[in-house]
N, C-alpha and C positions, 0 to 999 in steps of 0.2 A: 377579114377575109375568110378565115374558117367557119366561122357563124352561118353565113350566106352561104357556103358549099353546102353544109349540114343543113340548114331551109331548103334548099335544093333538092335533096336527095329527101324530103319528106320526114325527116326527124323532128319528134313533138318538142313543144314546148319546154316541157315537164325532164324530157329528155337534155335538154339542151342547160337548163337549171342544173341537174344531178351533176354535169359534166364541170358545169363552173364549178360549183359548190366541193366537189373534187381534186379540182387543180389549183384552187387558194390551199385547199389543206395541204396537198403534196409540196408547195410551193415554201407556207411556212416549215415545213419540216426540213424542206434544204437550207433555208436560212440559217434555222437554226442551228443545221449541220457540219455547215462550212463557214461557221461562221469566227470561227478562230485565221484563216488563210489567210485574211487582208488585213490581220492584226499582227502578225507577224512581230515588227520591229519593236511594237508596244511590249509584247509579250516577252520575249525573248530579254527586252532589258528592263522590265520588273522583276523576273525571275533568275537573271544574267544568266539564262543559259546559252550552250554551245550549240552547235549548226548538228548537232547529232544527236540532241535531245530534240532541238524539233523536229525534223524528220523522224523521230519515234515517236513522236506526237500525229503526225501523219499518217503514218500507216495504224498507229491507235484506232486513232477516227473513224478506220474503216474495218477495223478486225471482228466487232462484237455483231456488226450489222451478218454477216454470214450465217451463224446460227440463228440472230432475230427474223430475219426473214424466212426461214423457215418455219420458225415457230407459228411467226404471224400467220402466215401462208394459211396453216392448219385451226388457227383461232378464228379466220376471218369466213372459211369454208365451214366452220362449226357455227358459228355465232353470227356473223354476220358483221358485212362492213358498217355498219351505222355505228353498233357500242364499239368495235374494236378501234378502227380511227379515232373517234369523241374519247376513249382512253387513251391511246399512243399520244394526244396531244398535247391532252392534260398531263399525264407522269412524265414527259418527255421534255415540258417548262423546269420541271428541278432536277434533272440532270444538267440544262441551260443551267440556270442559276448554279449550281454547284460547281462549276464551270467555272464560271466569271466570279465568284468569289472565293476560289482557291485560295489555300499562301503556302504553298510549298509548293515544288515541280513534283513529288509522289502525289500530291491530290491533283492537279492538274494533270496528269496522266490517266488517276484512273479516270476522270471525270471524262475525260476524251475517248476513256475508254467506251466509259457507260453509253456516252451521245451518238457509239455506234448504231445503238437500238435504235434511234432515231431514224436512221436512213431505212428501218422496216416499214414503213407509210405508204412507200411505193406500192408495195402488195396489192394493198390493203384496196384502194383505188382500181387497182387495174380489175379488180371482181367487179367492183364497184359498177365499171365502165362497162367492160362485158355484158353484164344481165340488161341494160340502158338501150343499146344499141345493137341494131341487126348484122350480121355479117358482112352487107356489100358496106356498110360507114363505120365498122370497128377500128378500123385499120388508123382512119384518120383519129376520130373521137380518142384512141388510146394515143396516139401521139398528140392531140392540143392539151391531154393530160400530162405526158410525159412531159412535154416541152415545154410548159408553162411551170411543171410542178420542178425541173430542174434549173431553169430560169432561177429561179433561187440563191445558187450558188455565185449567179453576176450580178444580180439585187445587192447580196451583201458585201461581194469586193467592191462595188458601187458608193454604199450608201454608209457603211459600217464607222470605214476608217474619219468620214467626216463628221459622222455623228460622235465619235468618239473623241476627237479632234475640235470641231466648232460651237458641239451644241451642249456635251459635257465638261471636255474640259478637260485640266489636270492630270497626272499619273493615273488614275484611277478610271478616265472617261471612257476606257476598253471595255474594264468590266460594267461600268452600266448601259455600253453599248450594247453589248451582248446579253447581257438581263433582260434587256427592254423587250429582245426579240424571243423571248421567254415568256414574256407575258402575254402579248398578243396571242402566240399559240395558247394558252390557257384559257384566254377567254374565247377565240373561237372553237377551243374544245366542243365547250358548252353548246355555243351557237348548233355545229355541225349536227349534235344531236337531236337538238330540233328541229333542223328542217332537213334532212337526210333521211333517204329511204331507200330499202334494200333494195328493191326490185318495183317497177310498173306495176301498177295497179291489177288484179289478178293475176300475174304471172309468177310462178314457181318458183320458190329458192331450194333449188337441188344441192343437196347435201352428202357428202362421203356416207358410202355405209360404216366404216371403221374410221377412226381416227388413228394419228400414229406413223404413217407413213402414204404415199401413192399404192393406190392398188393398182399393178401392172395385169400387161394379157397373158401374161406365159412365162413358163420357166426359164429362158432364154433373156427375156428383159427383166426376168428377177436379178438376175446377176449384172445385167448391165446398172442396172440402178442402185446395186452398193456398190458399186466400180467407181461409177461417178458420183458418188458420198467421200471418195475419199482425198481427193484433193482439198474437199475444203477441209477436212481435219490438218493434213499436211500445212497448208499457208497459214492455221492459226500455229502448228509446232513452229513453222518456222518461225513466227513472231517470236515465241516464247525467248528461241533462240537468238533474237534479235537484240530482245529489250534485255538479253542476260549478258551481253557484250560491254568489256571494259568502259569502252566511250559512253554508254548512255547510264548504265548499271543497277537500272527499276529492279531487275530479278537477281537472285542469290543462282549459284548451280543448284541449291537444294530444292528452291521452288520451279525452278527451270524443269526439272526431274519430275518432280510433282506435277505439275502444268500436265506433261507429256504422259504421265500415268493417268489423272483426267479424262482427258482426250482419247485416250485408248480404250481406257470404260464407259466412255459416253458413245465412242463406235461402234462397241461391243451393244449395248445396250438397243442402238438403233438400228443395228441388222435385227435383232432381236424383236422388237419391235414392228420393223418392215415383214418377216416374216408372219408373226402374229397376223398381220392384215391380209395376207396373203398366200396363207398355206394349204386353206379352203381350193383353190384354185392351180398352184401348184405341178398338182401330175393332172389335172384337166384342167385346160385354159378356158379362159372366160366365154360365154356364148358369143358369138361373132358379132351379134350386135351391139354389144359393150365394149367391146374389142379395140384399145389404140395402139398407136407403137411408138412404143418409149425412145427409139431412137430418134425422133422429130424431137422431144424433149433434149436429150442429149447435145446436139447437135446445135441446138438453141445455147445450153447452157453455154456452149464453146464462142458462141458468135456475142454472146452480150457479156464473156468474158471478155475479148476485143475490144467493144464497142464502150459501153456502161465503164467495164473495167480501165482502158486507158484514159476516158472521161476523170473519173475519181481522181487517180494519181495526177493527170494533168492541170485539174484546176487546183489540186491542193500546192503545188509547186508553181503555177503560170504567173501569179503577181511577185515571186520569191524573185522568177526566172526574169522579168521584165526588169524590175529592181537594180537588178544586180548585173544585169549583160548592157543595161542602156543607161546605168545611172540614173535612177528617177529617184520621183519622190514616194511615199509608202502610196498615198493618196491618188497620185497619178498611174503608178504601176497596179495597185488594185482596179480603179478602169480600164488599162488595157488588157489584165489579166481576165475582166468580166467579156471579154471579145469573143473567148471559146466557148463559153455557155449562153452567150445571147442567139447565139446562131439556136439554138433549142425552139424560140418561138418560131420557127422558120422551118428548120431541119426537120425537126421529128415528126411535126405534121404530116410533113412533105414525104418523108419515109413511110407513115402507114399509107397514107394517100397513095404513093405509088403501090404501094403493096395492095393494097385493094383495088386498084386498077389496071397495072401489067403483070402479076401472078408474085405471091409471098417468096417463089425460090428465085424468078429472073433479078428480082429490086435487090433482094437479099445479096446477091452476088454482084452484082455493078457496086454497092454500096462501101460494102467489105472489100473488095478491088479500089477502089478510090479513099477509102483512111487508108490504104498500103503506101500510097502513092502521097498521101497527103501527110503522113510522120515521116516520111524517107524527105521530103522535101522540108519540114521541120528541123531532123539532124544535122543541118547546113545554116540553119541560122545562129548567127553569129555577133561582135557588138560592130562590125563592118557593114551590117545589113542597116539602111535607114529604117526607126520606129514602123514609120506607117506601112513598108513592105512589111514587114515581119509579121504587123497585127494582121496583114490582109495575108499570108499563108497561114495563121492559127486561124483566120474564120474559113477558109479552104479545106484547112484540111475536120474542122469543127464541125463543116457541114453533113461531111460523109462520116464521122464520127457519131451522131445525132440521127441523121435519117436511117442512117443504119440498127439505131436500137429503136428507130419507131418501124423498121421494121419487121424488126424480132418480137415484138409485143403485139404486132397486126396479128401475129399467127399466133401466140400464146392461147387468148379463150376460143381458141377452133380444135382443138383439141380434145377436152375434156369438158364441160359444163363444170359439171358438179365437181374437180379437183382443180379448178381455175386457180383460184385460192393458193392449193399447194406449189402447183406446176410454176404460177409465178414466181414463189418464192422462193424455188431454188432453182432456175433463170436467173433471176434478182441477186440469189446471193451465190452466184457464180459470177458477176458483174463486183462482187467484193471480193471475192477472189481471185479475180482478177488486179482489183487496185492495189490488195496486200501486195502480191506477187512483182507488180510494176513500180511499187513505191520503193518494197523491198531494194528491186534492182538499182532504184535511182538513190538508194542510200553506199551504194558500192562502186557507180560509173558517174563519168562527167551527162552532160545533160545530151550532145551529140549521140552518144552511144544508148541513153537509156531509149531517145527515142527510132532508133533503129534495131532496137531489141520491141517495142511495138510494134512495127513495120512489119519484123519478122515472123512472129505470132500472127499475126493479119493474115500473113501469105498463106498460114497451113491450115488457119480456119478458111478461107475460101477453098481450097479445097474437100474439106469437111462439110460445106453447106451444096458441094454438088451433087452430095447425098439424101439430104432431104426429099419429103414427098408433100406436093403441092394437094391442101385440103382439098376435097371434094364432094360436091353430095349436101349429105346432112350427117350430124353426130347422133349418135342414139342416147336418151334418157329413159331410164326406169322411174316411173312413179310409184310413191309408197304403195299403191293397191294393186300392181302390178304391170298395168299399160304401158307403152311407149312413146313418149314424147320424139316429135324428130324437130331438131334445130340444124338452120344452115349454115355451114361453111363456107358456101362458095357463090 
């Protein structure tokens, strides 16, 4: 169905290749990601642990990705998506593997740690997509990436626990389930690099002048942009503080302390940094034709918090949750659990799609209005509720969870060209901090309340997106020899 829309609207060939070739990579990367969820019971009694080390296994999974996708953001706007994903694939397979042949719960943590990196792939893609395709079919194009490359995380409660189960076998058939999915991302590393290209055949890969942080317009969005650096430091202290709690007990107080002196120098360091890029400009703001404003970023960051964010924490708990409220089996709760992320092929299309067809802030707002609506009727489900109602409110409220971050990514590369790159990746990794923050909570509340503490969050981002401003026009680019490129927005 999306192919033929994209025919439609006059999208090349070449184009439509770049886009596949895109969303298998995004696609293995969530595999690989989530790919401990629907192993759950395997795991848990190889290693006997308690229902408090996995859920710190959980919000693990998603801690490291927060600063990764920043990084990436900035690697992939410097270098370019072709060697930066064909890397993130390859080093991303031995994290996998290290993974799956842990023997202790301390390497199986940090390995959980590390495969945070993994979930930076998103980025990486979404420039990718960008530079591909025109403004009136960004919208969609970046949701059949989003949603095919998230589709991943129901592949593997799908496909994982019976591979694990039918085809290996044995105590052990976990871990070469989850190797396996290690390997393939390896070799399509390779692949990616050879038939992957940055940009259409003459067209321009716009590049930051400074690397290191966003160059903002003004003094006024200088500061709003370490404002909004600081949450994420916060959700990793707060991990710190999480993993150094009696129940799970990975950190000592003395590293705990440590952790948090880190994190304080490493904030220190990136205002430091951010300034550096940006002090040239300052006490004069940038020419008007350079000109964006950083609160459309801001505002974003908040909304694929919501969205992306209560995704993560949802699917890493939804087969635990099916499990255990309807008595299944791991195998059969992994399929129903894979109910909230299939809606992806569907949703997130559908979210840039509308986004590029009724305006980035009306779809934005109906969308983020309805997950309000669609977790508030989540925290009533109960083991009274028959199976098949319950999966039919998790793909309800899935859908508006899903269309809503296709269409927060509709309006990401309208923005900026040349800081696409960054701008996603911390979007992206405010979408991890978000899942910290929701996992967090679901390691403190029963399951009722955790998702009416999403609901809640919902409510006060839609009112934050009724501030946004709907792009318009065209963005202005500088070329190295001084000219002005105009590219459309709208």
């Amino acid at each position: 169905m999306s192919e033929p829309q994209l025919k439609l609207l006059n999208v090349s060939d070449s184009s439509i290749k770049t886009l596949h070739i895109a969303w298998f990579a995004f696609f293995l990367t969530f595999i690989m990601w989530f790919s401990h969820a629907p192993m759950k019971p395997f795991i848990m009694e190889a290693f006997d642990m308690s229902n408090a080390q996995w859920k710190a296994l959980l919000i693990l999974n998603v801690a490291l990705t927060i600063p990764a996708r920043i990084v990436i953001g900035i690697l992939v706007d410097k270098f370019g998506p072709r060697i930066v994903y064909s890397g993130l694939l390859i080093s991303s397979s031995f994290l996998c593997w290290g993974f799956a042949f842990a023997q202790s719960y301390e390497q199986l943590a940090l390995f959980r740690f590390l495969c945070g990196f993994i979930g930076a792939g998103f980025v990486i893609g979404i420039r990718l997509v960008g530079e591909w395709f025109p403004a009136k079919t960004v919208g969609l194009a970046e949701g059949i990436y989003g949603g095919w490359g998230n589709f991943g995380s129901a592949a593997a409660a799908w496909t994982l626990p019976a591979i694990a189960a039918y085809v290996y076998g044995g105590d052990d058939g976990w871990r070469y389930a989850i190797a396996t999915t290690g390997a393939v991302a390896f070799c399509y590393g390779f692949l990616f690099y050879k038939v992957a290209r940055n940009t259409p055949k003459g067209s321009t890969y716009f590049k930051p002048k400074k690397s290191g942080g966003l160059e903002v317009s003004n003094k006024r969005d200088f500061y709003l942009y370490l404002a909004m650096n600081i949450p994420m430091y916060l959700a990793l202290a707060v991990l710190a503080w999480k993993l150094s709690s009696p129940a799970i007990g990975l950190l000592t107080e003395g590293y705990t302390q440590l952790i948090w002196l880190i994190l304080a120098v490493l904030f220190v360091y990136q205002v430091y940094s951010i300034y550096q890029v940006n002090k040239e400009h300052l006490e004069h703001s940038l020419p008007e034709l350079e000109q964006y404003k950083f609160k459309q970023v801001a505002i974003l960051d908040w909304a694929y918090f919501v969205t992306f964010g209560s995704e993560l924490a949802v699917v890493s708990m939804l087969p635990a949750f099916f499990m255990e409220t309807f008595d299944l089996s791991p195998v059969m709760a992994g399929m129903l659990g894979g109910a909230f992320a299939i809606m992806n092929l569907v949703a997130r299309p559908g979210g840039g799609y509308l986004s590029d067809k009724f305006g980035r802030k009306k779809t934005m707002s109906i969308l983020i209005g309805g997950l309000t609506i669609g977790y508030l009727i989540l925290s009533t489900v109960e083991s009274s509720w028959s199976v098949p109602l319950a999966v039919l409110a998790v793909m309800f409220c899935s859908f508006f969870v899903q269309a809503g971050e296709g269409a927060v990514f509709a309006m990401v590369p309208l923005i900026k060209r040349r800081m696409t790159g960054q701008i996603a990746g911390m979007v992206g990794a405010y979408g991890n901090v978000g899942g910290v923050t929701f996992l967090t909570v679901y390691s403190f509340v029963d399951t009722s309340t955790f998702f009416m503490v999403i609901a809640a969050a919902a409510a006060v981002c839609l009112v934050l997106v009724q501030f946004i401003e709907e792009p318009k026009g065209h963005m202005h680019e500088v070329l190295p020899d001084g000219t002005v490129q105009l590219i459309e927005v709208s």
